[in-house]
N, CA, C and O atoms as a GROMACS GRO file, in nm:
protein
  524
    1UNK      N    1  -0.588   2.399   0.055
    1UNK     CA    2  -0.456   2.341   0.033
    1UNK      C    3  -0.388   2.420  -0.079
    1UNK      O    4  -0.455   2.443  -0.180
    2UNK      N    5  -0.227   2.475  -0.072
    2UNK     CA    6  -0.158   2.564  -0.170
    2UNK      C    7  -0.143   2.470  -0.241
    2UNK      O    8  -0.124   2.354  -0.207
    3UNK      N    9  -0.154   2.531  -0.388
    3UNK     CA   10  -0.075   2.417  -0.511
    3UNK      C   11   0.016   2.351  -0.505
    3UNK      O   12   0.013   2.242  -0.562
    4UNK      N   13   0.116   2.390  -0.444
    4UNK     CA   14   0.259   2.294  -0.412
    4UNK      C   15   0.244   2.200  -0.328
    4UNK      O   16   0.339   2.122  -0.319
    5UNK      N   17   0.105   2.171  -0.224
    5UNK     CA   18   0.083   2.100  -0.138
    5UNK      C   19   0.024   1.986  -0.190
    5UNK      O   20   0.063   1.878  -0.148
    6UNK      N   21  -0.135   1.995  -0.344
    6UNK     CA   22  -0.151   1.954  -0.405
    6UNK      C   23  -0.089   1.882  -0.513
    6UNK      O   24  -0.136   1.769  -0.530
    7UNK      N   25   0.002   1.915  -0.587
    7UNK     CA   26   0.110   1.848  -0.634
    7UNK      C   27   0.179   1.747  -0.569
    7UNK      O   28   0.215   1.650  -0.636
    8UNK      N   29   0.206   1.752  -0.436
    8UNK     CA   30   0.272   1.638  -0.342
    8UNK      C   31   0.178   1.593  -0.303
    8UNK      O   32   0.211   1.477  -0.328
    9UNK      N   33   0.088   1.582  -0.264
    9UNK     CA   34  -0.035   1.488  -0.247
    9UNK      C   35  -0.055   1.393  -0.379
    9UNK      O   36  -0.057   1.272  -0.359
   10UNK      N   37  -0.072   1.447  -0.521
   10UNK     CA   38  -0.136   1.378  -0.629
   10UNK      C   39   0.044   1.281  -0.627
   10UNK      O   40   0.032   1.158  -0.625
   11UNK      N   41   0.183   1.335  -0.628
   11UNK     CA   42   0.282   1.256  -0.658
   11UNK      C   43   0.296   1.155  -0.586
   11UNK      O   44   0.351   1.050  -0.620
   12UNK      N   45   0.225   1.192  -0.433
   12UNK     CA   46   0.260   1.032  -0.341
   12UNK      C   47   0.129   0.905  -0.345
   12UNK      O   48   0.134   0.783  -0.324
   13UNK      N   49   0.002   1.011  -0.386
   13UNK     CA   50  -0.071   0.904  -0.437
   13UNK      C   51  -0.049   0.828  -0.560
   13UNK      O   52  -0.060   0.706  -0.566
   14UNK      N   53  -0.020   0.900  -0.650
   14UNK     CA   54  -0.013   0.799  -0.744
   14UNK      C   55   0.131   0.721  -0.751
   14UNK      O   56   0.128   0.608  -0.802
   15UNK      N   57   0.236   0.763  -0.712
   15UNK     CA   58   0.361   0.660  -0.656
   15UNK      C   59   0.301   0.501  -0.590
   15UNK      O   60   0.302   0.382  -0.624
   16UNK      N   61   0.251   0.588  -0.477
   16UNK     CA   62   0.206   0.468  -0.408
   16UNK      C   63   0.081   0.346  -0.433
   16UNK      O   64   0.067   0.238  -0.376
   17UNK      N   65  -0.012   0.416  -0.554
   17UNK     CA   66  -0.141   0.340  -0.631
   17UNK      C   67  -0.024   0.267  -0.725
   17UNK      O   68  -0.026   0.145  -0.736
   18UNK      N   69   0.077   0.348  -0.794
   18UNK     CA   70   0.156   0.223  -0.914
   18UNK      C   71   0.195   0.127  -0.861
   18UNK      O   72   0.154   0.013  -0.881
   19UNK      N   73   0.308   0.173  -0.761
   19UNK     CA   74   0.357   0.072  -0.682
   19UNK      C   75   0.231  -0.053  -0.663
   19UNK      O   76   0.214  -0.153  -0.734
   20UNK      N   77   0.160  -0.011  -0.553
   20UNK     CA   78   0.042  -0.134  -0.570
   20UNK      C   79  -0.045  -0.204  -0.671
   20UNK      O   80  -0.088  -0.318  -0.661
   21UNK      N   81  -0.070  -0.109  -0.784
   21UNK     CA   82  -0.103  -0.157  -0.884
   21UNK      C   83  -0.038  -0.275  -0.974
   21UNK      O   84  -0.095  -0.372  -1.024
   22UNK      N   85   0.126  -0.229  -0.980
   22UNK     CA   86   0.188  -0.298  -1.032
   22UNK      C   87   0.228  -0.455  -1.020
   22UNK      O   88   0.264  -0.536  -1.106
   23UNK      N   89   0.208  -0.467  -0.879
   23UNK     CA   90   0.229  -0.600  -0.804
   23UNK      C   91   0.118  -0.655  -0.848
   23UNK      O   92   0.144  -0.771  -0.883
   24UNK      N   93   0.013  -0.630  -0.861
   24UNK     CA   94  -0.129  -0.680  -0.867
   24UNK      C   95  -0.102  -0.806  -0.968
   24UNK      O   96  -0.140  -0.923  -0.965
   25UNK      N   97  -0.018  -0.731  -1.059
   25UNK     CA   98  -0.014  -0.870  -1.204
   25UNK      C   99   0.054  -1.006  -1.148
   25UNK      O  100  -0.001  -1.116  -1.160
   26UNK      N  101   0.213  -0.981  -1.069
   26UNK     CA  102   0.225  -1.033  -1.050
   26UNK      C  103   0.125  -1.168  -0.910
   26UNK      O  104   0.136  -1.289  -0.933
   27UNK      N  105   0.055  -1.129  -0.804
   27UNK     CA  106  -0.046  -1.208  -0.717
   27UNK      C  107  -0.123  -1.260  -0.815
   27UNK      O  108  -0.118  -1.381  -0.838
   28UNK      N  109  -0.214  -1.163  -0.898
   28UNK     CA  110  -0.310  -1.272  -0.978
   28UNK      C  111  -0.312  -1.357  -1.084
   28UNK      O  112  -0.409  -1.412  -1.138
   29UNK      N  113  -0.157  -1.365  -1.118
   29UNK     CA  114  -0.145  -1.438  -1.201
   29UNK      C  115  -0.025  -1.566  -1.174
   29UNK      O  116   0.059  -1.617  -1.249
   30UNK      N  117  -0.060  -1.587  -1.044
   30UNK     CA  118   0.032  -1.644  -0.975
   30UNK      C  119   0.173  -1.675  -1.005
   30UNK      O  120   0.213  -1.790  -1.023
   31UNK      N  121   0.251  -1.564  -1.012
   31UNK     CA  122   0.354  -1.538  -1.070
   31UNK      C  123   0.475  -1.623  -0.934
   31UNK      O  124   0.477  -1.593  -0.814
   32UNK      N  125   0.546  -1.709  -0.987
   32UNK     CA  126   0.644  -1.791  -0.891
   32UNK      C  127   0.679  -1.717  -0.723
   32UNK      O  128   0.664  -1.758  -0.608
   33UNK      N  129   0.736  -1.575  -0.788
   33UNK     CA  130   0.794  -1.469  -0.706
   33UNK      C  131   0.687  -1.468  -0.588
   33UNK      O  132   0.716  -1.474  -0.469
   34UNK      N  133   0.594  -1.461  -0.626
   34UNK     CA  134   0.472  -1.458  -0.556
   34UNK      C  135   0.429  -1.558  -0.490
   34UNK      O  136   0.413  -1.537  -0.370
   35UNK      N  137   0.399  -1.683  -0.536
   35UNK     CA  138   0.381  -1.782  -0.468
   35UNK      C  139   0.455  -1.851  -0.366
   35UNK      O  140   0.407  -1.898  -0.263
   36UNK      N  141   0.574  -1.854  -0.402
   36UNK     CA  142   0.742  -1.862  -0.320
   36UNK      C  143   0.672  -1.765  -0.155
   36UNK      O  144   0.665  -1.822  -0.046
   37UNK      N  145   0.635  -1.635  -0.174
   37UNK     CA  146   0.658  -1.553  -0.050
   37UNK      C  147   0.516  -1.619   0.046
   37UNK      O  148   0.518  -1.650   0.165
   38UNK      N  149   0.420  -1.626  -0.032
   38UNK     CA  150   0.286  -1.648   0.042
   38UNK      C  151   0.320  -1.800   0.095
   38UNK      O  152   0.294  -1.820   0.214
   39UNK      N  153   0.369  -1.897   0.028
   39UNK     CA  154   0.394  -2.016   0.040
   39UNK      C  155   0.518  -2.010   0.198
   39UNK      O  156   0.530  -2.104   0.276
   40UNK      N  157   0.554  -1.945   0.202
   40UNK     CA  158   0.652  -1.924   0.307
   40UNK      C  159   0.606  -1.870   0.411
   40UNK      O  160   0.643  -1.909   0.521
   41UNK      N  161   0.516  -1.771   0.395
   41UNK     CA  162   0.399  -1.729   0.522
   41UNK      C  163   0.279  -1.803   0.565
   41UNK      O  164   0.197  -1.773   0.652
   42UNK      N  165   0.286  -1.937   0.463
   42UNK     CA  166   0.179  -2.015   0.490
   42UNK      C  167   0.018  -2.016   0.476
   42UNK      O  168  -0.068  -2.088   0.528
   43UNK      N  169   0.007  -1.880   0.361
   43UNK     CA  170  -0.083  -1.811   0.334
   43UNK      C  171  -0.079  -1.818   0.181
   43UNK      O  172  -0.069  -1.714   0.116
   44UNK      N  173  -0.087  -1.940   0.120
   44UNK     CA  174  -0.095  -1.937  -0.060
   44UNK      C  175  -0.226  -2.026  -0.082
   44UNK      O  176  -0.211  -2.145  -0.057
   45UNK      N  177  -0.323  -1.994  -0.116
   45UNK     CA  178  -0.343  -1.902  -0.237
   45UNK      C  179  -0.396  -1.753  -0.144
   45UNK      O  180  -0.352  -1.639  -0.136
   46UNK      N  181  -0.507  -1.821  -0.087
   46UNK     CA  182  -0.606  -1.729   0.015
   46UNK      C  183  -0.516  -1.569   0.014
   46UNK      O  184  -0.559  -1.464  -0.033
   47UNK      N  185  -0.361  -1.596   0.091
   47UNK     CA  186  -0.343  -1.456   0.165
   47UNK      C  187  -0.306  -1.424   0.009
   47UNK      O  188  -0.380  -1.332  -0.025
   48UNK      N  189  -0.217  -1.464  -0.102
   48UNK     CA  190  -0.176  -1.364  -0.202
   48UNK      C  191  -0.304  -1.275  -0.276
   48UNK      O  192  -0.322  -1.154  -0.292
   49UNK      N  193  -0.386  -1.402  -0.313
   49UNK     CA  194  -0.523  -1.331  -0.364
   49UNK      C  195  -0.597  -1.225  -0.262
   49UNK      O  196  -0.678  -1.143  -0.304
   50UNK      N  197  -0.573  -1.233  -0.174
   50UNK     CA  198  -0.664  -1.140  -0.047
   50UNK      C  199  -0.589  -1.008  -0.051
   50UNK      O  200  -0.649  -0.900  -0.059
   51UNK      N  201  -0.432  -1.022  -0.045
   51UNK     CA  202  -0.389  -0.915  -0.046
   51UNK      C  203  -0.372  -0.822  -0.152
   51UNK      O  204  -0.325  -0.709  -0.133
   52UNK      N  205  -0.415  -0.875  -0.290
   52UNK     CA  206  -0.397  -0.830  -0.428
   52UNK      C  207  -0.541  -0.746  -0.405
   52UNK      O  208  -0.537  -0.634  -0.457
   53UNK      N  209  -0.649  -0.772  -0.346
   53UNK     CA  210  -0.781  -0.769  -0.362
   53UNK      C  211  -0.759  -0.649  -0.280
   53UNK      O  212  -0.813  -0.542  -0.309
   54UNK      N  213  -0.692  -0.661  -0.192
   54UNK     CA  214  -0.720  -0.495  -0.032
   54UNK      C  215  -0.636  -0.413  -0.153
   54UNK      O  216  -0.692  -0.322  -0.213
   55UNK      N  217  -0.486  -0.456  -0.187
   55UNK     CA  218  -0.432  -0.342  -0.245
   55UNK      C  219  -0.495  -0.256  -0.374
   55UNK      O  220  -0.475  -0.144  -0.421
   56UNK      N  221  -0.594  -0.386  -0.411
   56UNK     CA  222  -0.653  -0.318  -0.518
   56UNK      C  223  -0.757  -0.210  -0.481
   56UNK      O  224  -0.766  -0.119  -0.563
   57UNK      N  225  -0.839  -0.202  -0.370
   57UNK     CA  226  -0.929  -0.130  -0.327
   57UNK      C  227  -0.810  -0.007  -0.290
   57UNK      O  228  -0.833   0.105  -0.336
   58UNK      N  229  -0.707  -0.024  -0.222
   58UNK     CA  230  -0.650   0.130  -0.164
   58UNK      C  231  -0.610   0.159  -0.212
   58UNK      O  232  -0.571   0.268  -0.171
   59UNK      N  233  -0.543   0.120  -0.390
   59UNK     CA  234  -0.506   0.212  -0.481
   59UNK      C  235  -0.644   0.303  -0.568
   59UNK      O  236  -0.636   0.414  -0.621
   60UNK      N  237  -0.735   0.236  -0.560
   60UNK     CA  238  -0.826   0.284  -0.622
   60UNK      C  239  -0.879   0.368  -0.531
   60UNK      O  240  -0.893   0.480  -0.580
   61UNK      N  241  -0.919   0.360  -0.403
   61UNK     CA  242  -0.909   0.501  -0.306
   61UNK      C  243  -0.842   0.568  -0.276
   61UNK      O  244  -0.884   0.670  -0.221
   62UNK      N  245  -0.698   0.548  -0.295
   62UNK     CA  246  -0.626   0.683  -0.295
   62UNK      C  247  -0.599   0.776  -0.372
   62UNK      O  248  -0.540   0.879  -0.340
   63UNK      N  249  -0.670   0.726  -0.568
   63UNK     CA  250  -0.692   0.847  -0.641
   63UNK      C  251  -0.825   0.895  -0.651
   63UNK      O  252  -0.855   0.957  -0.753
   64UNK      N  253  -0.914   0.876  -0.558
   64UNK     CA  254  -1.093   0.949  -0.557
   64UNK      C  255  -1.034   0.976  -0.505
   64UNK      O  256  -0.933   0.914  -0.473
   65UNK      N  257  -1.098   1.183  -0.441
   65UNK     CA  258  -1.086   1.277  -0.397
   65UNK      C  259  -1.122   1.253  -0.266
   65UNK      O  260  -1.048   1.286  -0.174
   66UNK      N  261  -1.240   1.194  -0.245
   66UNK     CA  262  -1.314   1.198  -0.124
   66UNK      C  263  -1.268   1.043  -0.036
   66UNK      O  264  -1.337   1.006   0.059
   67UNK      N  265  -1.177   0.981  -0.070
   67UNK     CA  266  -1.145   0.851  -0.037
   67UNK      C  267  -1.013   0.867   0.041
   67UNK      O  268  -0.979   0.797   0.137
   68UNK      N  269  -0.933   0.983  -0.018
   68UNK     CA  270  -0.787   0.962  -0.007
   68UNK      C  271  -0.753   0.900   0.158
   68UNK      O  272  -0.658   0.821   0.165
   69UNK      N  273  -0.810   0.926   0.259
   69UNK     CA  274  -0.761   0.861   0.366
   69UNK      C  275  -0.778   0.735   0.369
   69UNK      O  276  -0.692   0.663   0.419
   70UNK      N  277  -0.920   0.672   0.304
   70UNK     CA  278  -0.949   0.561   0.345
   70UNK      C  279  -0.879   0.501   0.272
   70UNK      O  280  -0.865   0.387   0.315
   71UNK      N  281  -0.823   0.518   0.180
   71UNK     CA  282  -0.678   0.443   0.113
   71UNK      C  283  -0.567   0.426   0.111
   71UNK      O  284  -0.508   0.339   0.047
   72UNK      N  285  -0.513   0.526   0.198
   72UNK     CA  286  -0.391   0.603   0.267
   72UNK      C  287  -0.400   0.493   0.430
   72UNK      O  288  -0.297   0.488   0.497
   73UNK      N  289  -0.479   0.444   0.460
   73UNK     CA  290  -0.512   0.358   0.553
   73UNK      C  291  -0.468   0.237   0.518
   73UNK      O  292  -0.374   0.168   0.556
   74UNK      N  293  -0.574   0.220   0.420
   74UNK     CA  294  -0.576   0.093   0.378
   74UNK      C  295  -0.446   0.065   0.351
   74UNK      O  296  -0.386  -0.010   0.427
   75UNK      N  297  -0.375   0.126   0.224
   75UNK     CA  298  -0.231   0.078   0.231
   75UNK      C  299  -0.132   0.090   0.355
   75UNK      O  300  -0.039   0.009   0.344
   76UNK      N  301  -0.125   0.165   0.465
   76UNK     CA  302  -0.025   0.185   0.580
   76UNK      C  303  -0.044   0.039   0.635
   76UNK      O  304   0.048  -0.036   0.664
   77UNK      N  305  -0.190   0.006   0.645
   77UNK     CA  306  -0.240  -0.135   0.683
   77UNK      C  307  -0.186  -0.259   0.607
   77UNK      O  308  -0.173  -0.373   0.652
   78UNK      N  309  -0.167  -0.230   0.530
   78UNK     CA  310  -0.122  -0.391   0.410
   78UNK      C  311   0.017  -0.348   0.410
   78UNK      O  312   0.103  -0.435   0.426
   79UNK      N  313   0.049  -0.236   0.395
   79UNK     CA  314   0.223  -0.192   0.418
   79UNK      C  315   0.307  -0.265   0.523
   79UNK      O  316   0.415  -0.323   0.509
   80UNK      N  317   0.236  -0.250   0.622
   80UNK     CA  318   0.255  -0.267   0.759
   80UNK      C  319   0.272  -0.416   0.811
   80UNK      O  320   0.346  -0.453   0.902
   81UNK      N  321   0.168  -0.512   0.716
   81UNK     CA  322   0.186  -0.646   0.735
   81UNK      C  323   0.341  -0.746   0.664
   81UNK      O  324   0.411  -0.844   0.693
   82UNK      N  325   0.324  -0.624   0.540
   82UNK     CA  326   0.450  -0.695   0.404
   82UNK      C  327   0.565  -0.656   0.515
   82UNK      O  328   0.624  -0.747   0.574
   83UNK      N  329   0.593  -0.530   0.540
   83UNK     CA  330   0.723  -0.493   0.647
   83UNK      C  331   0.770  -0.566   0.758
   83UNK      O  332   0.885  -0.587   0.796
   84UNK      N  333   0.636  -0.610   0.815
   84UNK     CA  334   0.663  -0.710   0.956
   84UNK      C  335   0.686  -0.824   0.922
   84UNK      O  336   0.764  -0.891   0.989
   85UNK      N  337   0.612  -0.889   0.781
   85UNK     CA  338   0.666  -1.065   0.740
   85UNK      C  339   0.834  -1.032   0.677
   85UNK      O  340   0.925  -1.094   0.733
   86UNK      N  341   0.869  -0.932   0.559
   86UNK     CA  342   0.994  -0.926   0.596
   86UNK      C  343   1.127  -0.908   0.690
   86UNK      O  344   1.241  -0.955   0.680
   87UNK      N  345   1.060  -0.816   0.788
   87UNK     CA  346   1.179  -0.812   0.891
   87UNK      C  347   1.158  -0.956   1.020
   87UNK      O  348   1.225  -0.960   1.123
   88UNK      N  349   1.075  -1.039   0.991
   88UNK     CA  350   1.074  -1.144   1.069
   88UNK      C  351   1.055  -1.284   1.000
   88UNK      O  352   1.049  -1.381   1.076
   89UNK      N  353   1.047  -1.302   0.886
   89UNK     CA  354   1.007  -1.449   0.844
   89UNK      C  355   1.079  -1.454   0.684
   89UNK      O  356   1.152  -1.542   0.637
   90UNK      N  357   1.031  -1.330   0.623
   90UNK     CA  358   1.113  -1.328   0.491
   90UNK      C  359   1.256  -1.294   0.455
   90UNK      O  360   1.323  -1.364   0.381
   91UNK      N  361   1.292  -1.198   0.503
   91UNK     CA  362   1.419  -1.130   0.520
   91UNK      C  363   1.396  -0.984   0.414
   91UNK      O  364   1.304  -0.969   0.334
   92UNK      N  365   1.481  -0.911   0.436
   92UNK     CA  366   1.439  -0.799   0.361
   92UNK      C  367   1.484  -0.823   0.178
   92UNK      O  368   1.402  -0.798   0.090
   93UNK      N  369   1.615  -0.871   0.150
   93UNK     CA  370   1.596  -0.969   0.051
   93UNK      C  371   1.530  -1.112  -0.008
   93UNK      O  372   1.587  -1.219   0.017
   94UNK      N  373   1.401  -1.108  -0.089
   94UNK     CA  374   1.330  -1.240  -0.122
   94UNK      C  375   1.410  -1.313  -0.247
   94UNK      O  376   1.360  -1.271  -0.352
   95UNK      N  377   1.491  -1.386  -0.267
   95UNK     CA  378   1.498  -1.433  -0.385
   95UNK      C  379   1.601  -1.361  -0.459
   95UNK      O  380   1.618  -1.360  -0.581
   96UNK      N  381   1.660  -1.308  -0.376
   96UNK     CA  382   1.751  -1.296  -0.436
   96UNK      C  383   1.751  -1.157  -0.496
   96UNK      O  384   1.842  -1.133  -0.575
   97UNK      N  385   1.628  -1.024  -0.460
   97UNK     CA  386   1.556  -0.962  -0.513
   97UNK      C  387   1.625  -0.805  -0.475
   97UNK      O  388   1.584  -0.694  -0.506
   98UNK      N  389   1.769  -0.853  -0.379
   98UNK     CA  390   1.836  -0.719  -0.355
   98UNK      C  391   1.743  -0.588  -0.276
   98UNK      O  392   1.771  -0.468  -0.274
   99UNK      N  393   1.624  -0.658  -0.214
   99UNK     CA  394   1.544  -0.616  -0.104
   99UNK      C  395   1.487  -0.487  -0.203
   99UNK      O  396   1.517  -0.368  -0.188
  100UNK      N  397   1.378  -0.554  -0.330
  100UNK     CA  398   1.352  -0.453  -0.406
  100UNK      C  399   1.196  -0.469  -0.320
  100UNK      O  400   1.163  -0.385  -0.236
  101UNK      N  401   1.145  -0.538  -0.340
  101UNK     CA  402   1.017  -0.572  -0.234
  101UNK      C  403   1.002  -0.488  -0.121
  101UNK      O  404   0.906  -0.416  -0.092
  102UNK      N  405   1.094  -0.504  -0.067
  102UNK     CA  406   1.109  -0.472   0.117
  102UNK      C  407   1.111  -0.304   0.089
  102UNK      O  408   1.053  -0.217   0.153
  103UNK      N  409   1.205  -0.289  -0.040
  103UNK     CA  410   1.224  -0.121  -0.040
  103UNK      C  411   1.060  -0.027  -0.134
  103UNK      O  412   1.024   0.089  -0.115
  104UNK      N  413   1.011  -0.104  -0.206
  104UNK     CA  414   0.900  -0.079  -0.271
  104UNK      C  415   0.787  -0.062  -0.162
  104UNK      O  416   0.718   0.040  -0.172
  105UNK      N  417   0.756  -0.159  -0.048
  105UNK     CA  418   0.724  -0.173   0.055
  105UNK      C  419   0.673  -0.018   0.185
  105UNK      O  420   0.581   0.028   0.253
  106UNK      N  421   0.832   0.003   0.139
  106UNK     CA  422   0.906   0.111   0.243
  106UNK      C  423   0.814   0.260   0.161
  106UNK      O  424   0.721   0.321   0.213
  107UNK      N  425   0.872   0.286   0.033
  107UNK     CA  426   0.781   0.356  -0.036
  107UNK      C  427   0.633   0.381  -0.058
  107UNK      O  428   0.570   0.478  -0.101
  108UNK      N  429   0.594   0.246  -0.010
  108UNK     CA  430   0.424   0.257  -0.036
  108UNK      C  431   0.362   0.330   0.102
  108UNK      O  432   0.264   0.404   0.113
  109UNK      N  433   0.428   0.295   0.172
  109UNK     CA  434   0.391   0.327   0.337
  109UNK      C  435   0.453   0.503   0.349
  109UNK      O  436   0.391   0.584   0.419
  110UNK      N  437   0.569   0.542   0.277
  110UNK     CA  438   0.642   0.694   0.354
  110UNK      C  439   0.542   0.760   0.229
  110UNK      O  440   0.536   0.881   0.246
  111UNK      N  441   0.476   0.723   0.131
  111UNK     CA  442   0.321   0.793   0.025
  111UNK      C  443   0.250   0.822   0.111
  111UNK      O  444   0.233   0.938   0.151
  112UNK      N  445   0.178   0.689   0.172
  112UNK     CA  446   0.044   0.647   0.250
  112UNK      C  447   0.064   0.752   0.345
  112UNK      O  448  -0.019   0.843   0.354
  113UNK      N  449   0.152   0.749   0.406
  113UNK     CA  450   0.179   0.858   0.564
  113UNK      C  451   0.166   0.955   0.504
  113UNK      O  452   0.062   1.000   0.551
  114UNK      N  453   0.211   1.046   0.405
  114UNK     CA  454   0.186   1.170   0.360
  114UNK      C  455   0.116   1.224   0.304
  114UNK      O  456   0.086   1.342   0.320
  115UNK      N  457   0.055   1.114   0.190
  115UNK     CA  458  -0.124   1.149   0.157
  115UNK      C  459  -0.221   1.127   0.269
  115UNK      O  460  -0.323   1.195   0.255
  116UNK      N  461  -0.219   1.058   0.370
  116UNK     CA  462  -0.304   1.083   0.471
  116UNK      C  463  -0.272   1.195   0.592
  116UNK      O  464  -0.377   1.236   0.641
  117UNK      N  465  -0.195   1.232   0.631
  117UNK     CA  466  -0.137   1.378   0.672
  117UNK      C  467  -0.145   1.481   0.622
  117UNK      O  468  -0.146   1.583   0.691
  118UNK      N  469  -0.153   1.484   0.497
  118UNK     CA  470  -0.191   1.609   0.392
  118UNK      C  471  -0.388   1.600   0.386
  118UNK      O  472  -0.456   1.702   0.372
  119UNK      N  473  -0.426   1.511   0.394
  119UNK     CA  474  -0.579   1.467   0.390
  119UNK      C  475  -0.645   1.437   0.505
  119UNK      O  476  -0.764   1.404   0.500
  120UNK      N  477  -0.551   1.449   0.668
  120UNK     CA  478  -0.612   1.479   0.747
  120UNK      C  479  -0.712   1.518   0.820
  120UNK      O  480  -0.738   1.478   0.933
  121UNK      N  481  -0.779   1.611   0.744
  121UNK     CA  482  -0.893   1.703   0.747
  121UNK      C  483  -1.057   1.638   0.711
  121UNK      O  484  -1.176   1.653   0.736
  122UNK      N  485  -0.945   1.545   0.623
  122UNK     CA  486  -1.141   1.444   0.540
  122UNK      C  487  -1.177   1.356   0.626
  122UNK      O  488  -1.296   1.326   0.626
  123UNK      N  489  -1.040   1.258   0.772
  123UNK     CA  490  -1.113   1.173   0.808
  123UNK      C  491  -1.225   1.184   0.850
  123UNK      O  492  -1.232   1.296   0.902
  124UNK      N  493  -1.385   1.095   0.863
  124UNK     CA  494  -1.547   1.148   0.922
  124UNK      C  495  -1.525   1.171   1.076
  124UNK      O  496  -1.569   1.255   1.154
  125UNK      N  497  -1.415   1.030   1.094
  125UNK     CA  498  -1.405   1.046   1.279
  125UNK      C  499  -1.323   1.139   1.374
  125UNK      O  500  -1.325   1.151   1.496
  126UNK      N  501  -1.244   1.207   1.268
  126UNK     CA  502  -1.176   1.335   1.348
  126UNK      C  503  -1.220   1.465   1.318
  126UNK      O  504  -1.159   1.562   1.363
  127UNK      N  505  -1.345   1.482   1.226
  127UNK     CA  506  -1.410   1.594   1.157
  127UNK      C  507  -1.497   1.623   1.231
  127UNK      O  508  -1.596   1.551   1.245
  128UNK      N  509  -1.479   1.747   1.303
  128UNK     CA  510  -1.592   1.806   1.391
  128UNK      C  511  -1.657   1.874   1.332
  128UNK      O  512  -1.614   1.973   1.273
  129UNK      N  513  -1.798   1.829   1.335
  129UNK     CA  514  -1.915   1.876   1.284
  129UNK      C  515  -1.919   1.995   1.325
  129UNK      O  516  -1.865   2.005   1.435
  130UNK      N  517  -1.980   2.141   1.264
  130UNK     CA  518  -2.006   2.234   1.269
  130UNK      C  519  -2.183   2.247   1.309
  130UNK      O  520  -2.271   2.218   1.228
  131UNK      N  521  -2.207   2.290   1.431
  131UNK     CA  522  -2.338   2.284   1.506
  131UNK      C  523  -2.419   2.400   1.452
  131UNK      O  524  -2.533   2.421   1.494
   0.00000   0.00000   0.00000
């Protein structure tokens, strides 16, 4: 991988680990904002704590070297759920929040797609063994 390729790999992982990181305070400390959305998906406490718990694992695999897909996954996966409860149950604005969620959201997922496209090469199940 050229250095300039590396550089955009380390900027969308760690974009996309803050981003998730950052929310974390608010789920585990059952911050209103938070409870309000899960409470509306019908998933409070279980889904906020569950989902604080996955995001916490795929930020922490998307800065190990040898992880980056399986975290780049993991978040497209939890990305993917927050995007579909907003464009169908939440709205892309929560609270009044000027669709900072929905757009933070949007960001964690256009990282995830590009650190795992750039890291392509590591998944085990598309890595053809050399005989």
């Amino acid at each position: 991988m050229s250095k300039s390729l590396k550089i955009i790999s380390w900027i969308s992982r760690l974009v996309a680990a803050i981003i998730l990181l950052q929310t974390l305070f608010f789920k585990f400390s059952g911050a209103p904002a938070s409870v309000f959305i899960f409470s509306e998906l019908g998933m409070e406490p279980w889904g906020r704590i569950g989902s604080g718990v996955v995001e916490l694992i795929a930020s922490i695999l998307l800065l190990l070297p040898k992880t980056i897909w399986a975290g780049a996954i993991l978040a497209l996966g939890t990305m993917a759920g927050a995007i579909f409860f907003h464009l169908t149950k939440l709205g892309i604005s929560v609270q009044d929040d000027g669709g900072g969620l929905f757009t933070m959201a949007l960001v964690v997922t256009a990282c995830s797609a590009l650190a795992l496209f750039l890291h392509k090469h590591q998944i085990p199940f598309l890595v053809r063994k050399q005989v």
